[in-house]
N, CA, C, O and CB atoms as a CASP TS submission, in Angstrom:
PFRMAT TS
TARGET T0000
AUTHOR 0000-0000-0000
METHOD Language model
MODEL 1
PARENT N/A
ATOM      1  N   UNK     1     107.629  72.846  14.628  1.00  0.00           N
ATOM      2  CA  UNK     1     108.468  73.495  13.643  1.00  0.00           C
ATOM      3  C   UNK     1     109.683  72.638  13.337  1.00  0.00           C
ATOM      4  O   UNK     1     110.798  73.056  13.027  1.00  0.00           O
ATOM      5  CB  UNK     1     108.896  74.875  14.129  1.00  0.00           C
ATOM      6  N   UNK     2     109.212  71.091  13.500  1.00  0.00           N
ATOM      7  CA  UNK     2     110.516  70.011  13.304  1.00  0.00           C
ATOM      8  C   UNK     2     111.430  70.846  11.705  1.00  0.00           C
ATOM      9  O   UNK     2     111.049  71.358  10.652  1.00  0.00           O
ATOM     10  CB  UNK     2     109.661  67.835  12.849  1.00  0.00           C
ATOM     11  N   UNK     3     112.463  70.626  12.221  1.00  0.00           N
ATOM     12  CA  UNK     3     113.529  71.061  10.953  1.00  0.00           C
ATOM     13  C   UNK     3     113.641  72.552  10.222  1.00  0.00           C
ATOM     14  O   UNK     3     114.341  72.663   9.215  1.00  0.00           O
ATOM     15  CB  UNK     3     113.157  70.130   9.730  1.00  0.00           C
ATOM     16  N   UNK     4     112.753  73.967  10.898  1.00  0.00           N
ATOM     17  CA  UNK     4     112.837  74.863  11.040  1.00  0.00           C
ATOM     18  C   UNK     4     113.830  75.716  12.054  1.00  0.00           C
ATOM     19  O   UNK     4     113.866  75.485  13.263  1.00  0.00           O
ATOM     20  CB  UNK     4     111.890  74.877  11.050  1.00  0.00           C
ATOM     21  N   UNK     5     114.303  76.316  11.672  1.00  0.00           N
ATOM     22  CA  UNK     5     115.402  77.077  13.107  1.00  0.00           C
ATOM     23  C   UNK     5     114.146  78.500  13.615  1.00  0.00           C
ATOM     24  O   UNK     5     113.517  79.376  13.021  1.00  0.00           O
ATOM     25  CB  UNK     5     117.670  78.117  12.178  1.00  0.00           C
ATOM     26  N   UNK     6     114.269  78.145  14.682  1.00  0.00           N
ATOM     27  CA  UNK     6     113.322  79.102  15.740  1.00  0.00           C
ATOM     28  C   UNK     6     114.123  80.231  15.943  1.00  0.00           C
ATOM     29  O   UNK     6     115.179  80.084  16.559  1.00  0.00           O
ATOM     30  CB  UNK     6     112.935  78.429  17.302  1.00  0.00           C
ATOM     31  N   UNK     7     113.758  81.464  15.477  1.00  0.00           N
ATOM     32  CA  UNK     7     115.008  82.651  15.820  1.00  0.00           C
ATOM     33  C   UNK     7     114.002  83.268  16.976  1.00  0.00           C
ATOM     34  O   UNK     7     112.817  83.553  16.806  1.00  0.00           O
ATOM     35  CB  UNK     7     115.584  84.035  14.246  1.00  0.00           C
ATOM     36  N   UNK     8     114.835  83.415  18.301  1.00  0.00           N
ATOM     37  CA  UNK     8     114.327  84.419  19.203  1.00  0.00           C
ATOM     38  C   UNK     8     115.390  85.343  19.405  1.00  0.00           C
ATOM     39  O   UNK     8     116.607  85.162  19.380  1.00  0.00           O
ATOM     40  CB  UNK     8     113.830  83.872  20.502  1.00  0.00           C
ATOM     41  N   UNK     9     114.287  87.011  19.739  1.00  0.00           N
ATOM     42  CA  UNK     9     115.295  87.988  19.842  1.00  0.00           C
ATOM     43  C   UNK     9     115.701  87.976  21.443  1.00  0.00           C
ATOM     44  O   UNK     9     114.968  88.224  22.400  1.00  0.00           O
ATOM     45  CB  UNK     9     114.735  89.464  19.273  1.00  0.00           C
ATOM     46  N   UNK    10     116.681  87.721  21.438  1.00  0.00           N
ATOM     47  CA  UNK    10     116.886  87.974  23.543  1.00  0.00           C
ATOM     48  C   UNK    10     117.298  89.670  23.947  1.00  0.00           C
ATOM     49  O   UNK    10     117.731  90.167  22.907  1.00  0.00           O
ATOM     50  CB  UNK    10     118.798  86.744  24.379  1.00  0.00           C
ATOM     51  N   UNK    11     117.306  90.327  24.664  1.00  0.00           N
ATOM     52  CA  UNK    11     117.396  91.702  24.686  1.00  0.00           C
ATOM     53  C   UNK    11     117.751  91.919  26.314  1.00  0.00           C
ATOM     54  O   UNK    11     116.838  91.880  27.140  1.00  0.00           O
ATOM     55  CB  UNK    11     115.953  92.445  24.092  1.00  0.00           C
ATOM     56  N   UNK    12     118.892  92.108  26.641  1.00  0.00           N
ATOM     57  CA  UNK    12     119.726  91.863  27.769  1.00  0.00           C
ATOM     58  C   UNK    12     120.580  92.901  27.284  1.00  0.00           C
ATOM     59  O   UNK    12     121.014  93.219  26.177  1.00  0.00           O
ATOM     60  CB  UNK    12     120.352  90.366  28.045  1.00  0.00           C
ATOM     61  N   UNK    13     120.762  93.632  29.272  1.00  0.00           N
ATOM     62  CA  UNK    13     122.611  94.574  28.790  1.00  0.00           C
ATOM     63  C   UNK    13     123.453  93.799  30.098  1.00  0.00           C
ATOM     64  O   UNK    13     124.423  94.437  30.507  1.00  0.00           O
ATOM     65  CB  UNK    13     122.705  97.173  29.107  1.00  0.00           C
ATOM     66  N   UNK    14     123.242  92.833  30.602  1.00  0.00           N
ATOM     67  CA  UNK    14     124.042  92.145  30.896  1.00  0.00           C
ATOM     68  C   UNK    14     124.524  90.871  30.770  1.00  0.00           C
ATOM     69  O   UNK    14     123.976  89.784  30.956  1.00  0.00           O
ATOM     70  CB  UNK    14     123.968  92.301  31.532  1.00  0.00           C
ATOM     71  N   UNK    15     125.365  91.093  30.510  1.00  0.00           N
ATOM     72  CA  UNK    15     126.476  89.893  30.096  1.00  0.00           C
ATOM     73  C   UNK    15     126.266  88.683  30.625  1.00  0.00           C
ATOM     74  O   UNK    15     125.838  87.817  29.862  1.00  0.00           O
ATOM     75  CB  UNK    15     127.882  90.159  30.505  1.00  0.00           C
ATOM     76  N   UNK    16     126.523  88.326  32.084  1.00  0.00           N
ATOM     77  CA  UNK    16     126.263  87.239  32.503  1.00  0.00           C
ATOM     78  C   UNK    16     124.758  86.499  32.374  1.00  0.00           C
ATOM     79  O   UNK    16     124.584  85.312  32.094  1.00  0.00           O
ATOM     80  CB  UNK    16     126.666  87.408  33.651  1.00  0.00           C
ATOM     81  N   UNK    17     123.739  87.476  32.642  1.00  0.00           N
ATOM     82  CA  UNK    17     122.296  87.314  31.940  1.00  0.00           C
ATOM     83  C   UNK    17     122.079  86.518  30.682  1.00  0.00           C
ATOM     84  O   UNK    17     121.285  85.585  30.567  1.00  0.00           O
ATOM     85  CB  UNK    17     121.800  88.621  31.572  1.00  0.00           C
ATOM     86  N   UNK    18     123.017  87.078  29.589  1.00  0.00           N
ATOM     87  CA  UNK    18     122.839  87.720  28.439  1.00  0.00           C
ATOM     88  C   UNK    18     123.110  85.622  28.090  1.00  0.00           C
ATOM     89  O   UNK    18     122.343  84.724  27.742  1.00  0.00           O
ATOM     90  CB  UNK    18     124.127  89.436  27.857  1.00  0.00           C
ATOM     91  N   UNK    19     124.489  85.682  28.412  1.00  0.00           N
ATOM     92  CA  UNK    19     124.832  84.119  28.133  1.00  0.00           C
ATOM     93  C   UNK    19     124.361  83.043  28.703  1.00  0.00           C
ATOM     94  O   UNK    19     124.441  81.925  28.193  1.00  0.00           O
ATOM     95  CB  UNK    19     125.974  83.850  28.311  1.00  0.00           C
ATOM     96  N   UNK    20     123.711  83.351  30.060  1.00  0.00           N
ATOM     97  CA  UNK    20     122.938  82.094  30.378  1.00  0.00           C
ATOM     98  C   UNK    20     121.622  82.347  29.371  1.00  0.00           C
ATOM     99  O   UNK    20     121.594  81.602  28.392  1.00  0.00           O
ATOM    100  CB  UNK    20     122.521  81.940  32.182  1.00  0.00           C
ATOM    101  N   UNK    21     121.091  82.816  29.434  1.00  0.00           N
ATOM    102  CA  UNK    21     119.655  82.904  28.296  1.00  0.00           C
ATOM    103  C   UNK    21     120.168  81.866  27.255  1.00  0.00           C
ATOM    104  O   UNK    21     119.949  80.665  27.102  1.00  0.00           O
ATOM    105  CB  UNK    21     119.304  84.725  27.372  1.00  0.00           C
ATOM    106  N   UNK    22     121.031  82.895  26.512  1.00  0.00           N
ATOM    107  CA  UNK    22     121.101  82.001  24.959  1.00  0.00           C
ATOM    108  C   UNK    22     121.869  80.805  24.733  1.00  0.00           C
ATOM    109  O   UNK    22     121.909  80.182  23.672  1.00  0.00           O
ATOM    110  CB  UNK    22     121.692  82.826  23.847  1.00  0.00           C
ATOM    111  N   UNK    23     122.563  80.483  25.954  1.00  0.00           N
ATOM    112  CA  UNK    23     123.151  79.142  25.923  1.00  0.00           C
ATOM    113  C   UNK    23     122.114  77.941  26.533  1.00  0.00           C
ATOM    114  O   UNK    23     122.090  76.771  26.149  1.00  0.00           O
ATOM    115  CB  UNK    23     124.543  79.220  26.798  1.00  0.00           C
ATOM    116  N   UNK    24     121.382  78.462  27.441  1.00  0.00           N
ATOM    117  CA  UNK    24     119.563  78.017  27.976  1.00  0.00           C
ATOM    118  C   UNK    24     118.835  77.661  26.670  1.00  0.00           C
ATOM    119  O   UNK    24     118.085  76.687  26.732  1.00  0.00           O
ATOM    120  CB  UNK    24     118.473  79.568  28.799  1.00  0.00           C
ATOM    121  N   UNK    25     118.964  78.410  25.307  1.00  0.00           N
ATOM    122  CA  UNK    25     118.338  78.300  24.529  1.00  0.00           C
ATOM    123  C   UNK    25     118.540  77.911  23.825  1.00  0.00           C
ATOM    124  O   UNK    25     117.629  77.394  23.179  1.00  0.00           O
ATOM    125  CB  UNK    25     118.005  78.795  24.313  1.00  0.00           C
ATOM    126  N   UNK    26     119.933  77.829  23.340  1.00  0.00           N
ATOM    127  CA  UNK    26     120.980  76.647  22.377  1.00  0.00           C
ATOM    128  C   UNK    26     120.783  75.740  23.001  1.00  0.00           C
ATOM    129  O   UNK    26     120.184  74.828  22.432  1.00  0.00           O
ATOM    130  CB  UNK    26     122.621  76.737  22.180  1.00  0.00           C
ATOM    131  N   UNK    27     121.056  75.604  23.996  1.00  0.00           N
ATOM    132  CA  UNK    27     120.810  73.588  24.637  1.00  0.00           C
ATOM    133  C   UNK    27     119.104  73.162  24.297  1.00  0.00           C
ATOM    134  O   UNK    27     118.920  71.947  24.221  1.00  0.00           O
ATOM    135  CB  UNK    27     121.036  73.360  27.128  1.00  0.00           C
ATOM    136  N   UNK    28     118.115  73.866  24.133  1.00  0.00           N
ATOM    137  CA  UNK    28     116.695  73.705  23.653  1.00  0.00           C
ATOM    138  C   UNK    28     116.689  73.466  21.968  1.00  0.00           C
ATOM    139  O   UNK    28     115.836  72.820  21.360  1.00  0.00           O
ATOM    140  CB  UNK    28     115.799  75.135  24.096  1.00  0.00           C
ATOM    141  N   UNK    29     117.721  74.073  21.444  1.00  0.00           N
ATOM    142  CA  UNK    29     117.778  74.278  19.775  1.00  0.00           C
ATOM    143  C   UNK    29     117.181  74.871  19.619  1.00  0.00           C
ATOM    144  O   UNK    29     116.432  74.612  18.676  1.00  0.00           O
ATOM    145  CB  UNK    29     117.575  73.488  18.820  1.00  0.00           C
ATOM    146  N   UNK    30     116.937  76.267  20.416  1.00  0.00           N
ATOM    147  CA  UNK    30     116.579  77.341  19.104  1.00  0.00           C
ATOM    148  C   UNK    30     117.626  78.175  18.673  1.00  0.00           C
ATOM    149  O   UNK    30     118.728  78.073  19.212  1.00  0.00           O
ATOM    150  CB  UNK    30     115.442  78.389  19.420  1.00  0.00           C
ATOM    151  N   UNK    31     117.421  79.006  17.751  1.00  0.00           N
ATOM    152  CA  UNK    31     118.856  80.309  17.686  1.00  0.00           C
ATOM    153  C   UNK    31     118.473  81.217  18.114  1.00  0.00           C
ATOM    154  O   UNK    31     117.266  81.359  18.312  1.00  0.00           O
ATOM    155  CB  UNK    31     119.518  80.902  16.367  1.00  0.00           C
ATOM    156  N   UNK    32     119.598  82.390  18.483  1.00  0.00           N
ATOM    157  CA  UNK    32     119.227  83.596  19.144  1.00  0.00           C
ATOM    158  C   UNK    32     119.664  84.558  18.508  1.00  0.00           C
ATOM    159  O   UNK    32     120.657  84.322  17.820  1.00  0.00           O
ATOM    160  CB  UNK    32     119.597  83.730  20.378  1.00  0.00           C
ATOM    161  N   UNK    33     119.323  85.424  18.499  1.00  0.00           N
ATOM    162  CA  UNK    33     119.607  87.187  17.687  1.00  0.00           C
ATOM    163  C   UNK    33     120.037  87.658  19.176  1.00  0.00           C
ATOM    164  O   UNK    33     119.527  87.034  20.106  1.00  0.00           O
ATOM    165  CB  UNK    33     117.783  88.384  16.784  1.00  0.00           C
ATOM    166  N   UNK    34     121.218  89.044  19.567  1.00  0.00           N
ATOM    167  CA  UNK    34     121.295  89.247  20.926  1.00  0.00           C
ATOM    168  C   UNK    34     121.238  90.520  20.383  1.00  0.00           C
ATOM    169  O   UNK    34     121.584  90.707  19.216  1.00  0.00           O
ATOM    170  CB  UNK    34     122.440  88.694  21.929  1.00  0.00           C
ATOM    171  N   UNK    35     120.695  91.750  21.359  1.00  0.00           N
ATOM    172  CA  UNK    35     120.888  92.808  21.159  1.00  0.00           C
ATOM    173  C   UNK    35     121.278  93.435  22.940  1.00  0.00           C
ATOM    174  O   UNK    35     120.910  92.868  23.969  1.00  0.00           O
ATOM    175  CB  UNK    35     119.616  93.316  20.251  1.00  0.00           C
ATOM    176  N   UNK    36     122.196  94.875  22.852  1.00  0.00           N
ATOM    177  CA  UNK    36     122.280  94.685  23.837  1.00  0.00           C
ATOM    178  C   UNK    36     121.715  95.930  24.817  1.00  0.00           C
ATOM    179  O   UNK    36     121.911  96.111  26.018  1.00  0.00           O
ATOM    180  CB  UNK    36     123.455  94.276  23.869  1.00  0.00           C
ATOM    181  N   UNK    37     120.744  96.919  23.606  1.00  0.00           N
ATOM    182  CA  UNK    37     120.412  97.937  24.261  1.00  0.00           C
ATOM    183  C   UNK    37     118.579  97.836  23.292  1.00  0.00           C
ATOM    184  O   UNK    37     118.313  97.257  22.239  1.00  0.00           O
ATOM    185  CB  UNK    37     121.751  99.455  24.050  1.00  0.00           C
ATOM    186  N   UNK    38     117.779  98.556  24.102  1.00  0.00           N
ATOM    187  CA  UNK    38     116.240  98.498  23.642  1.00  0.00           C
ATOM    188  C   UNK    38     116.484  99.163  22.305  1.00  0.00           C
ATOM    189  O   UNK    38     115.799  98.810  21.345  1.00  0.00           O
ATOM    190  CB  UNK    38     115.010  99.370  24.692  1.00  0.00           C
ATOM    191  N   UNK    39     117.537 100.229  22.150  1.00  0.00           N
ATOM    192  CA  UNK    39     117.429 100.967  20.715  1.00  0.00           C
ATOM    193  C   UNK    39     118.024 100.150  19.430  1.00  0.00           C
ATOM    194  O   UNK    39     117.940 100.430  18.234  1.00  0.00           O
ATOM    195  CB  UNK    39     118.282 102.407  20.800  1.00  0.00           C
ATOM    196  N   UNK    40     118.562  99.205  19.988  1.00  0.00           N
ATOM    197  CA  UNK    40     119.172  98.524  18.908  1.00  0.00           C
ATOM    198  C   UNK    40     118.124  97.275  18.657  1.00  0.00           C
ATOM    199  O   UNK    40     117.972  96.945  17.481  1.00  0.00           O
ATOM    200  CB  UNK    40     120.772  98.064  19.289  1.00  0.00           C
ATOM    201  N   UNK    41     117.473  96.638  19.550  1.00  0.00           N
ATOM    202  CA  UNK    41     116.369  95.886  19.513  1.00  0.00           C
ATOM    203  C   UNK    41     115.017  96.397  18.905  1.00  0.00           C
ATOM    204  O   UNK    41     114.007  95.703  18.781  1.00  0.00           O
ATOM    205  CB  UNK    41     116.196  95.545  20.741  1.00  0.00           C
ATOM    206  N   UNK    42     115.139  97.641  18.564  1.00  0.00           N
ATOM    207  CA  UNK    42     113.930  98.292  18.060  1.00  0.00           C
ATOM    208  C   UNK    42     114.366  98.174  16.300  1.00  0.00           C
ATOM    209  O   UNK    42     113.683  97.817  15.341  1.00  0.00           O
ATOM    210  CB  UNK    42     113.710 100.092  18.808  1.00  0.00           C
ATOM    211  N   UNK    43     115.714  98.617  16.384  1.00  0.00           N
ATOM    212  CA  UNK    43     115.811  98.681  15.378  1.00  0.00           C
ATOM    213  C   UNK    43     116.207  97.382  14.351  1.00  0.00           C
ATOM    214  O   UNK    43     116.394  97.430  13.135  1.00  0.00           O
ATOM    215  CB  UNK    43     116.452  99.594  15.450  1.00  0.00           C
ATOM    216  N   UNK    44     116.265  96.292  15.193  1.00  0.00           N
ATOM    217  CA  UNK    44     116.548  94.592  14.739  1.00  0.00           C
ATOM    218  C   UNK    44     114.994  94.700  14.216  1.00  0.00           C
ATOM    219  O   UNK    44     114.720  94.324  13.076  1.00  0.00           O
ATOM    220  CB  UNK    44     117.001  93.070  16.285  1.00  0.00           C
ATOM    221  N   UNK    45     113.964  95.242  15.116  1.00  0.00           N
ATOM    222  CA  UNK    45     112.645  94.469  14.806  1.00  0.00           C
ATOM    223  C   UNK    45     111.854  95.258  13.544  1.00  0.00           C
ATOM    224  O   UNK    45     111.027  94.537  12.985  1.00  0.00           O
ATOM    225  CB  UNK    45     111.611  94.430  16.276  1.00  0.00           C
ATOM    226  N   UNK    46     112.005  96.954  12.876  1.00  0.00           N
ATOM    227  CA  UNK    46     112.028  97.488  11.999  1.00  0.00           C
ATOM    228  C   UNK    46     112.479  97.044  11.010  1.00  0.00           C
ATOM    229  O   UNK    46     111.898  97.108   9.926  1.00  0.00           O
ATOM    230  CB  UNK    46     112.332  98.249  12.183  1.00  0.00           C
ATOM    231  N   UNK    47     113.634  96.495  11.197  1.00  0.00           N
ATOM    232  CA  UNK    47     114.301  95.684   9.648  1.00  0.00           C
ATOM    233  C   UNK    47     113.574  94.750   9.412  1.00  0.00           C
ATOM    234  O   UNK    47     112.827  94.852   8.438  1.00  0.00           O
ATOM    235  CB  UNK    47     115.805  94.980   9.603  1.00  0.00           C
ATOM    236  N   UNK    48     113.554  93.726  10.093  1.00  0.00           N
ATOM    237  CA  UNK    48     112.391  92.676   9.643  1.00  0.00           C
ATOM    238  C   UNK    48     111.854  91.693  10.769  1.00  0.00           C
ATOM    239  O   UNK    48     112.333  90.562  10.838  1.00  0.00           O
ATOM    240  CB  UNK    48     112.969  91.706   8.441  1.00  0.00           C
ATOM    241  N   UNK    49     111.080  92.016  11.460  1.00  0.00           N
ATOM    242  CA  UNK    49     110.335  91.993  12.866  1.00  0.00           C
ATOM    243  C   UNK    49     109.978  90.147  12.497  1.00  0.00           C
ATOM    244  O   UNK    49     110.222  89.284  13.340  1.00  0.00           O
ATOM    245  CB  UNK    49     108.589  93.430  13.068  1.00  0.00           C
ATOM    246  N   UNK    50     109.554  89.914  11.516  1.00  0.00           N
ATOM    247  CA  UNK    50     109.046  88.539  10.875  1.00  0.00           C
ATOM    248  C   UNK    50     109.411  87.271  11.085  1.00  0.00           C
ATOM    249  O   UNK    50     108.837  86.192  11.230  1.00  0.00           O
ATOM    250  CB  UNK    50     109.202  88.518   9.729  1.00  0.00           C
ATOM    251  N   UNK    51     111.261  87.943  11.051  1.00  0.00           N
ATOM    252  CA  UNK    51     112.196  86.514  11.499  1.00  0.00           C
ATOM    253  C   UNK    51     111.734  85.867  12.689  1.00  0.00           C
ATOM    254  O   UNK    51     111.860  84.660  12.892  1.00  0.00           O
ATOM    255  CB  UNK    51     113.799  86.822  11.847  1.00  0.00           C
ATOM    256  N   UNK    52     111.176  86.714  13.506  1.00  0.00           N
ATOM    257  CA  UNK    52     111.422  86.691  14.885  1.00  0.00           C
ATOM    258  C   UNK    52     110.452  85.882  15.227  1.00  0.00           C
ATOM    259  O   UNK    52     109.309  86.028  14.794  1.00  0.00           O
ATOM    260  CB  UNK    52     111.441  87.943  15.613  1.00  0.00           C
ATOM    261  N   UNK    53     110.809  84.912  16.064  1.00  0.00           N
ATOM    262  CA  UNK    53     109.092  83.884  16.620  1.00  0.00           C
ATOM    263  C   UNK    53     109.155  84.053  17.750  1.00  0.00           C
ATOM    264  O   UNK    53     108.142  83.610  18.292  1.00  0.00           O
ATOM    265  CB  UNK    53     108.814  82.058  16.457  1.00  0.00           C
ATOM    266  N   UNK    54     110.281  84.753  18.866  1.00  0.00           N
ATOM    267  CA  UNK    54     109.581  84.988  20.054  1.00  0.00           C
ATOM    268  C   UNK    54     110.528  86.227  20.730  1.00  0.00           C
ATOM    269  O   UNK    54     111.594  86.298  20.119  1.00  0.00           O
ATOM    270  CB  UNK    54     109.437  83.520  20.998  1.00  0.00           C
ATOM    271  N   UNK    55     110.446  87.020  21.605  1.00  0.00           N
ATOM    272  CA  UNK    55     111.261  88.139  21.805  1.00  0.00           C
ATOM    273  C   UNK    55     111.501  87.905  23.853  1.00  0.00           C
ATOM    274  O   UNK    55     110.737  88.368  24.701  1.00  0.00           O
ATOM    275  CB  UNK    55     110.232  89.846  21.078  1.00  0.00           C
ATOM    276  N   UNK    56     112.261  87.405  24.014  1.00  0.00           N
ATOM    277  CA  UNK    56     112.943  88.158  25.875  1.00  0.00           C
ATOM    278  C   UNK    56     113.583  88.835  25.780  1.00  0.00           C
ATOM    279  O   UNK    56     114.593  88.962  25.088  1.00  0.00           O
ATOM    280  CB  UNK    56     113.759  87.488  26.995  1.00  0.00           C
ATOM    281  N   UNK    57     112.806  89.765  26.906  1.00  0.00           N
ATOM    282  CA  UNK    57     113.528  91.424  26.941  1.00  0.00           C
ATOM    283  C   UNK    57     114.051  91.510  28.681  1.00  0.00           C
ATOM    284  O   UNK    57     113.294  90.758  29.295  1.00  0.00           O
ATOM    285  CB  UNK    57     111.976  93.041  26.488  1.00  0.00           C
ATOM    286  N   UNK    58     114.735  91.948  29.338  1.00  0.00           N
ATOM    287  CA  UNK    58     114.766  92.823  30.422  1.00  0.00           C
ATOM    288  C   UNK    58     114.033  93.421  30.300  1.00  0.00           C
ATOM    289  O   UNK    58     113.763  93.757  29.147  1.00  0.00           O
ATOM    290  CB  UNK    58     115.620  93.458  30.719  1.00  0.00           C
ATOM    291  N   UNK    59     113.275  93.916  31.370  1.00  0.00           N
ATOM    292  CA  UNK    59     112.384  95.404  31.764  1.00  0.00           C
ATOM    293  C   UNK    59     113.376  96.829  31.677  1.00  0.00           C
ATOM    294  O   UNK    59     113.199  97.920  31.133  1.00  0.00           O
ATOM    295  CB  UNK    59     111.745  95.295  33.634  1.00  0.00           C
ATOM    296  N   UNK    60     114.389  96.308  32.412  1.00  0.00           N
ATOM    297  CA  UNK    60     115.564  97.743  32.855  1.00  0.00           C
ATOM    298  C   UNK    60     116.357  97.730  32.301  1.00  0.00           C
ATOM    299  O   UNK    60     117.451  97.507  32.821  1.00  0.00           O
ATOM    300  CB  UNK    60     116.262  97.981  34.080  1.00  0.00           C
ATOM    301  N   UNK    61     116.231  97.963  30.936  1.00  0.00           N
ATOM    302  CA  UNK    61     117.629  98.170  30.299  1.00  0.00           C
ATOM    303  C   UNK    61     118.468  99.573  30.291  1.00  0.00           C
ATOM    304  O   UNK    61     117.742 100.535  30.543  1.00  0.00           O
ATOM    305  CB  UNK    61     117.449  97.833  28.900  1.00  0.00           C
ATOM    306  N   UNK    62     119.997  99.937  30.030  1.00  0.00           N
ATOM    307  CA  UNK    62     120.138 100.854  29.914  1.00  0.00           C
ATOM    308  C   UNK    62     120.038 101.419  28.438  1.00  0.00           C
ATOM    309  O   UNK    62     120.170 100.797  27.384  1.00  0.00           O
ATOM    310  CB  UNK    62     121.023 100.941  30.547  1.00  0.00           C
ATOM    311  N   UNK    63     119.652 103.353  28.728  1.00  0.00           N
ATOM    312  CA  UNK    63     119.576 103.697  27.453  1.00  0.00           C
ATOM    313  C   UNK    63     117.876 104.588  27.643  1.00  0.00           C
ATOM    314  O   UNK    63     117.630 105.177  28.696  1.00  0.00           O
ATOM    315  CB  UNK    63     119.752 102.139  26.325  1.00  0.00           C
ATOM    316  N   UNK    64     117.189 104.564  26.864  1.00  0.00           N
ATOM    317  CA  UNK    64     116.524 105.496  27.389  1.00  0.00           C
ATOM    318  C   UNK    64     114.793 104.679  26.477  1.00  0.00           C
ATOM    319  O   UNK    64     113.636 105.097  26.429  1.00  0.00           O
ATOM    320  CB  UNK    64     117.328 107.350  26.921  1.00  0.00           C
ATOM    321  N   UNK    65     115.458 103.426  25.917  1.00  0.00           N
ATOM    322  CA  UNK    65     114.181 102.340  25.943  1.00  0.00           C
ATOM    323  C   UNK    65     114.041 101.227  26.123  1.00  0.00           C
ATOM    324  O   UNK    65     114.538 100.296  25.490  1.00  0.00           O
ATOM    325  CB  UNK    65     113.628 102.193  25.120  1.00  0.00           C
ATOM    326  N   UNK    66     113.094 101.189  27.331  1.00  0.00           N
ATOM    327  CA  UNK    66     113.347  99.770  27.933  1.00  0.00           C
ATOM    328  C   UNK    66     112.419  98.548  27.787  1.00  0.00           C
ATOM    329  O   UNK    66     111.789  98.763  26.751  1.00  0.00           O
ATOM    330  CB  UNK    66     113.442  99.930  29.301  1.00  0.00           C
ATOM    331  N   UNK    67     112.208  97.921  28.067  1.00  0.00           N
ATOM    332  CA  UNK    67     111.829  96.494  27.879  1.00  0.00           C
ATOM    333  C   UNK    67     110.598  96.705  27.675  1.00  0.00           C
ATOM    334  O   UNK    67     110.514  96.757  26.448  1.00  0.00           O
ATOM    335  CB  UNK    67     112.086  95.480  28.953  1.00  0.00           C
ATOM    336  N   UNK    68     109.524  96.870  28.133  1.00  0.00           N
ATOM    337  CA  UNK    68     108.498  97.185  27.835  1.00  0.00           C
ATOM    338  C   UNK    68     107.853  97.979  26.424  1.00  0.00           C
ATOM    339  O   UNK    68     106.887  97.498  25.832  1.00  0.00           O
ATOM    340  CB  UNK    68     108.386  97.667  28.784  1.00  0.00           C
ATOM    341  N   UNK    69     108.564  99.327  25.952  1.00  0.00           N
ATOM    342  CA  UNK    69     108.519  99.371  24.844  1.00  0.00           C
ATOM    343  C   UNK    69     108.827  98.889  24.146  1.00  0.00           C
ATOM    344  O   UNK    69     107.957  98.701  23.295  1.00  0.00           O
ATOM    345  CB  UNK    69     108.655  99.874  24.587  1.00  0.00           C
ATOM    346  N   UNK    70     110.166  98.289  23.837  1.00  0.00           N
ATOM    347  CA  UNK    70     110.727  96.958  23.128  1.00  0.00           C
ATOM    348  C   UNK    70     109.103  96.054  22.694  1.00  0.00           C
ATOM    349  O   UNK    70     108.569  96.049  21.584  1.00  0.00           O
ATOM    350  CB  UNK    70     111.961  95.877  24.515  1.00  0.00           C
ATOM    351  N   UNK    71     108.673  95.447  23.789  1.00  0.00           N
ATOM    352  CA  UNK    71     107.381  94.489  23.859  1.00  0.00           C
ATOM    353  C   UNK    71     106.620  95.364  22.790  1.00  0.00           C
ATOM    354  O   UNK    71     106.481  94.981  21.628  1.00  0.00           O
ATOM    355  CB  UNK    71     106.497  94.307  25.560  1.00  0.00           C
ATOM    356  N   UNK    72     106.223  96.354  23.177  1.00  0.00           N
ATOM    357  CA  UNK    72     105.055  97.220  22.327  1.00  0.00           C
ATOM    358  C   UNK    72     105.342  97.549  20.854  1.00  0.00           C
ATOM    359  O   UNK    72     104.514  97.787  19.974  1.00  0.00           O
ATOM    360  CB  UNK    72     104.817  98.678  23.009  1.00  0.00           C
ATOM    361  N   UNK    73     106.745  97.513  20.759  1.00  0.00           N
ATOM    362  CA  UNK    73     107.012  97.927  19.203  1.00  0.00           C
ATOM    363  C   UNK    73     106.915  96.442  18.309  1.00  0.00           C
ATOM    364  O   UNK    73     106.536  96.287  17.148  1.00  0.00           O
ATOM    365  CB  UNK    73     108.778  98.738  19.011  1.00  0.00           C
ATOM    366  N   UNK    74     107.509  95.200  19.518  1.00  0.00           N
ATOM    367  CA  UNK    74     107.624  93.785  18.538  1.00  0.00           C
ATOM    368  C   UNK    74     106.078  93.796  18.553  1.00  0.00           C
ATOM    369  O   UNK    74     105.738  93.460  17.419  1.00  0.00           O
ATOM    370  CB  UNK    74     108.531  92.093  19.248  1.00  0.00           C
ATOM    371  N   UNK    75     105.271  93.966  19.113  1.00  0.00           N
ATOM    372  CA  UNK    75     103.585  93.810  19.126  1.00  0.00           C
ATOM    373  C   UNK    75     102.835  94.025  17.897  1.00  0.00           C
ATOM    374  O   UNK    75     102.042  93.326  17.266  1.00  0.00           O
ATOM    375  CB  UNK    75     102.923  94.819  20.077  1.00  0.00           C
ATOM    376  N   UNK    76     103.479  95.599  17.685  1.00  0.00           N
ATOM    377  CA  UNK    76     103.032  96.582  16.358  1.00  0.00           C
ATOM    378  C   UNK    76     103.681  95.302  15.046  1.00  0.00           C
ATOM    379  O   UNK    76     103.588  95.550  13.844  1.00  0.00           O
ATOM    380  CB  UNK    76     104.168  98.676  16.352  1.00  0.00           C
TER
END
């Protein structure tokens, strides 16, 4: 994807997590979308799921949807 920007969604509710990931992933050159709860990551991927070329989630997020559904909805 030479000269394309790679958007991945990262999906973390912690902070220290949250910035090693996407600074892990800036030093690779891709960009990152951050969300910081599964409901707001559901709703990044409803708007337009398309952008997205790859999604890391936590399993345990707080809130009452977690990582795994996250997975199942970017799937759909």
């Amino acid at each position: 994807m030479q000269g394309a920007a790679v958007l991945i969604l990262v999906v973390e509710d912690d902070q220290l997590v949250r910035d090693l990931v996407t600074d892990a992933l800036s030093d690779g050159g891709f960009t990152t979308e951050v969300s910081v709860s599964g409901e707001d990551a559901v709703k990044l991927l409803l708007s337009d799921a398309t952008k997205y070329r790859a999604l890391i989630t936590d399993i345990n997020l707080f809130g009452t949807v977690d990582g795994w559904q996250v997975g199942h909805r970017a799937r759909e």
